[in-house]
C-alpha positions in Angstrom: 87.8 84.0 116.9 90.7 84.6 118.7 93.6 86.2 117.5 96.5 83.8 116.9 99.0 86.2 117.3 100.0 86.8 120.7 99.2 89.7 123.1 100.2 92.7 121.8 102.9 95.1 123.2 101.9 97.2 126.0 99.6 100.0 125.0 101.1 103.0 126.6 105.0 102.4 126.1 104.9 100.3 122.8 106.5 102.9 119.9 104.0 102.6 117.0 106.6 100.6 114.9 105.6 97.7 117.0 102.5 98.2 117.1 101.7 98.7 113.4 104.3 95.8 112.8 101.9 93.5 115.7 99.0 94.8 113.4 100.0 93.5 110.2 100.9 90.0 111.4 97.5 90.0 112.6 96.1 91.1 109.0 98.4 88.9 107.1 97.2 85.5 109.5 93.6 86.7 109.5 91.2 84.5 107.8 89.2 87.8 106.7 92.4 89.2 105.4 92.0 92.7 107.4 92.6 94.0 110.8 91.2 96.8 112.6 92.6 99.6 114.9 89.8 98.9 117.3 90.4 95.3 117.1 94.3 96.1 118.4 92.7 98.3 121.6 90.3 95.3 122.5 93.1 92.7 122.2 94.2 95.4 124.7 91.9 94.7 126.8 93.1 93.1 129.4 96.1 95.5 130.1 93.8 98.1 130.1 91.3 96.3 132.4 94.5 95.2 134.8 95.2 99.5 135.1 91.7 100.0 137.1 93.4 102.8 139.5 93.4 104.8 136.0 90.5 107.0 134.9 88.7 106.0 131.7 89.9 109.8 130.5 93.6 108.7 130.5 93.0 105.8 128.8 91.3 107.5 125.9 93.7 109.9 125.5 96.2 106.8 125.3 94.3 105.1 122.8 93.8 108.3 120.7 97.4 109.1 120.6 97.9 105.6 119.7 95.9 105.3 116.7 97.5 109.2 115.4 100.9 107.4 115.6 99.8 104.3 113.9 97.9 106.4 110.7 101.1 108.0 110.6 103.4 105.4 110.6 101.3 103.3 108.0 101.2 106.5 105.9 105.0 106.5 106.1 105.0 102.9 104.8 103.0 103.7 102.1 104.7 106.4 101.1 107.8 104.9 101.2 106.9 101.6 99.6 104.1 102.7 96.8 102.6 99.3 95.5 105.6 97.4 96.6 103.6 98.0 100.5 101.3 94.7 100.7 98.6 96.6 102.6 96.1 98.8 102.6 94.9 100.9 105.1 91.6 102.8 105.3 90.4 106.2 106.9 88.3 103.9 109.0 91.7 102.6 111.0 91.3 99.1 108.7 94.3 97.6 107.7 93.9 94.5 104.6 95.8 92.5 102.7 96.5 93.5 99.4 94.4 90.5 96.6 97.0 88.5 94.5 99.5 89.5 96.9 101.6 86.3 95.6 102.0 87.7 92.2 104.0 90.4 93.3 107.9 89.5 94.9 107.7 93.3 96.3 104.8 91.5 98.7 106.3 88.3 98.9 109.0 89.9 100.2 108.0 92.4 102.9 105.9 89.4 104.3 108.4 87.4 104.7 110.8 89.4 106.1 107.6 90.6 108.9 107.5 86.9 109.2 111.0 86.2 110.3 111.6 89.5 112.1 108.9 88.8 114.2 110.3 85.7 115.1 113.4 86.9 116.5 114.3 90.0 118.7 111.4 89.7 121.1 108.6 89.6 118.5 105.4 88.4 118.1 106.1 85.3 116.7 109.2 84.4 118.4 107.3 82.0 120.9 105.7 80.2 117.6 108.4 80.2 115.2 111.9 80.3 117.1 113.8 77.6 117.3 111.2 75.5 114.4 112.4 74.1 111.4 110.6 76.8 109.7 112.3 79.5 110.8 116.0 77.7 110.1 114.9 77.2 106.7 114.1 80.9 106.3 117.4 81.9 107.1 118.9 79.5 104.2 115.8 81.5 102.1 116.9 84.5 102.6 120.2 84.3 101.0 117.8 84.1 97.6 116.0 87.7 98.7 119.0 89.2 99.7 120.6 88.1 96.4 117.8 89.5 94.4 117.4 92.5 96.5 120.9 93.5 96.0 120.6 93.0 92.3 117.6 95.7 92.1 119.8 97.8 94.3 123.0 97.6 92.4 121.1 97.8 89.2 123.6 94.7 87.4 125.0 91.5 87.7 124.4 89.6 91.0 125.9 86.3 91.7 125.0 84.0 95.1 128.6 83.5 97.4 126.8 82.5 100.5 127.5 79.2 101.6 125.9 76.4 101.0 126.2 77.4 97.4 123.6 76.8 94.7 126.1 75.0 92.4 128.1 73.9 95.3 131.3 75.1 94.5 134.5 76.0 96.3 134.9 79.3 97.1 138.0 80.0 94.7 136.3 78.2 92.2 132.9 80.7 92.4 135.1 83.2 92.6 136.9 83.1 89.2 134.4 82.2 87.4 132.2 85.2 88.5 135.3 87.8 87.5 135.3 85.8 84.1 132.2 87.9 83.8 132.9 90.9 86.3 136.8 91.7 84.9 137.3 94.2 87.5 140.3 93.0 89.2 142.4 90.0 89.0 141.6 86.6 91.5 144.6 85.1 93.2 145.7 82.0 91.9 145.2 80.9 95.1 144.4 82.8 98.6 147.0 84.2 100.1 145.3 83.3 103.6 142.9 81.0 104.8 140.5 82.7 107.6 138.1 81.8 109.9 135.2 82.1 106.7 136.4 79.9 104.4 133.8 79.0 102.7 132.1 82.2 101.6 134.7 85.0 103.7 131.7 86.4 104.9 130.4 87.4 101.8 127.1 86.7 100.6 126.0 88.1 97.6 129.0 90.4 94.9 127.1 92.8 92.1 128.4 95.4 90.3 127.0 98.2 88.1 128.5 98.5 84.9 130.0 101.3 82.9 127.9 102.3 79.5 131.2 101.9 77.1 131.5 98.6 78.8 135.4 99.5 79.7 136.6 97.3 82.4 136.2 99.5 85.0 133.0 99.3 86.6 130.7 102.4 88.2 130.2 100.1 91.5 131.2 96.6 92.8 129.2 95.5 95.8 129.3 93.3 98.8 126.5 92.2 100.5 125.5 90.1 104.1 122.3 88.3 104.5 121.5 88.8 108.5 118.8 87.1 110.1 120.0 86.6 113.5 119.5 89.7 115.9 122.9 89.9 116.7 123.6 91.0 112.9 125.3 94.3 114.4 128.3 92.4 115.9 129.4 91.4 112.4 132.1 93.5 111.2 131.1 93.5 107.6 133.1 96.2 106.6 136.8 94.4 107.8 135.3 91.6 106.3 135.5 92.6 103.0 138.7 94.3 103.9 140.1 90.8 104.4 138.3 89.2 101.4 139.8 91.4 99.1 143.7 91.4 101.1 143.0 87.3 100.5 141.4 86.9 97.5 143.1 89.3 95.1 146.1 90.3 93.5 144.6 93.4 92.6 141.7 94.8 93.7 138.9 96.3 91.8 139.2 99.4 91.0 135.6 100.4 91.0 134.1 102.2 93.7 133.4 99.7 96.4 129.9 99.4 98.4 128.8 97.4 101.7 125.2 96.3 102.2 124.1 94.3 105.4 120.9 93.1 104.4 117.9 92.6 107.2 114.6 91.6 107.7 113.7 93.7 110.0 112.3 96.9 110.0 115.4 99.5 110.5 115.0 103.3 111.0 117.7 105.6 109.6 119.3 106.9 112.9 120.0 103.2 113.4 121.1 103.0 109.4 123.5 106.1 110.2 125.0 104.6 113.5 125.9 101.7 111.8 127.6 102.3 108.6 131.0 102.7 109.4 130.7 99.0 111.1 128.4 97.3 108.5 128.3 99.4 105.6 124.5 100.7 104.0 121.9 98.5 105.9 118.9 97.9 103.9 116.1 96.6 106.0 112.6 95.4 105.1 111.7 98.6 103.2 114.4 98.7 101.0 114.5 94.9 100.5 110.7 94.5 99.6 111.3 97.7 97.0 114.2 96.8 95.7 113.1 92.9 95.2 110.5 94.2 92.5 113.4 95.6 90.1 115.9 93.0 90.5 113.0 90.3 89.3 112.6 93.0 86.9 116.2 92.7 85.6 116.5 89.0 85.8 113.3 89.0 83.5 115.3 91.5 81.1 118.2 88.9 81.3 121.0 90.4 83.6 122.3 87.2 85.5 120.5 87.5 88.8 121.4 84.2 90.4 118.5 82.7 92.2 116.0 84.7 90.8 114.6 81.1 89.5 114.5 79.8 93.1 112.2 82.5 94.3 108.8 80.4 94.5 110.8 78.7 97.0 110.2 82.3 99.5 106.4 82.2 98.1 105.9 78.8 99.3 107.4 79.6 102.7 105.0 82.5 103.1 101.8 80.6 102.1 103.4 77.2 104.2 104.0 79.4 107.6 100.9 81.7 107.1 98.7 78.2 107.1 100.2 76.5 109.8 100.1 79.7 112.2 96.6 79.9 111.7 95.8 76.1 112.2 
């Protein structure tokens, strides 16, 4: 049968990110649940076949480098991700889906964010899912696994700001009722100045990670973006929060204060260091699958993690896409 994903990228300039990410679509939508190296260099067939000036030697030597890149880029997800990495892979060059994989919001997560990242930014779903229902829904969806994520990053209380809202409040009105709780600071009575956000100032998720002796001072108080769209380095998170805080308080927390710009794609850490004097840390899929697993961890333990309760609404997304691209 077929592969439903589409060609893959070009065998002899495609960086073995994209190809190992091209691979695991192909597991995840596989009715056999695995995918195999050799499977990849026959879907590459008819690149190859469109190079006859080449001698079979070259191409060889292409394909072997290929699959020492790929082993080690898998091994580096592994490593990095333990048993929050939804797949296996085998000495053999076979890459399968981990059983039960919906049990675990560690999976859940990493396939949906492969899911949406591949739909954007030239991947290789963005002629299936671009532009569908589907995908706009994800975007709304993501707000719950950035909120979550940045819970198990934080390590305390997270609370939901993007907008549309859960409880569909007003903006000033989330606001003090979240420092209620937080304490950190004092809320305007009103803001000082109405900008271009207004209803979430381009804040997304706020968590903070409190002090043992429970003093009013907090260790951290964070901001986080949720950013699906591929332009998400244009946003200037960092003079956002600037602003927020300028608008919204009458004195700031005095906390230390962190950024997170939240992704679904796959981000390396040159691109995590040229960034983060514009957007603050950027956690990508790897640290928003690992991360997921410990702030469901800490809503179960009873730290207020708002929307932990909506996450079956990512899990049904998963299993609704992962159906209807293979039908």
């Amino acid at each position: 049968m077929r592969n439903v994903v589409s060609d893959p990228p070009a065998i002899r300039t495609a960086s073995e990110v994209e190809m190992l990410d091209w691979m695991e679509v192909s597991c995840f939508l596989s009715r056999r649940g695995c995918f195999t190296f050799d499977e990849l260099l026959s879907a590459s067939e008819i690149e190859i076949e469109s190079d006859h000036g080449r001698q079979l030697s070259d191409i060889d030597t292409d394909a072997d480098s290929l699959s020492l890149k790929v082993d080690s880029e898998v091994r580096s997800r592994e490593t990095e991700l333990g048993e929050a990495y939804p797949f296996v892979y085998s000495d053999r060059g076979t890459l399968s889906l981990r059983a039960n994989w919906q049990k675990s919001p560690s999976h859940v997560a990493y396939l949906f964010c492969l899911l949406v990242g591949s739909a954007v930014r030239g991947g290789v779903l963005q002629s299936k899912l671009a532009n569908t229902s589907d995908l706009r829904n994800a975007r709304g969806l993501f707000q719950i696994v950035a909120t979550v994520a940045t819970a198990g990053i934080v390590g305390g209380p997270t609370y939901s700001l993007g907008y549309p809202r859960p409880d569909r409040s007003r903006l000033h009105t989330k606001l003090r009722s979240v420092w209620t709780a937080c304490r950190d600071g004092v809320v305007r009575l009103r803001a000082r100045k109405i900008r271009r956000k207004a209803n979430d100032a381009g804040i997304d998720v706020i968590a903070w990670e409190p002090r043992p002796d429970r003093v009013r001072i907090h260790r951290i108080v964070a901001f986080g973006q949720a950013a699906t769209g591929a332009d998400y380095r244009d946003k200037p998170f960092l003079s956002d929060i600037d602003a927020f805080l300028d608008d919204w308080f009458s004195t700031r927390p005095r906390a230390q204060i962190e950024a997170w710009t939240l992704v679904p794609f796959l981000v390396q850490t040159t691109e995590a260091k040229r960034w983060r004097h514009h957007l603050g840390a950027l956690a990508g899929r790897q640290i928003v699958a690992l991360r997921v697993g410990r702030g469901m961890a800490l809503a179960t333990d009873g730290i207020i993690v708002e929307q932990a309760r909506d996450w079956p609404k990512v899990r049904r997304w998963v299993t609704a896409v992962r159906k209807k691209l293979r039908s």
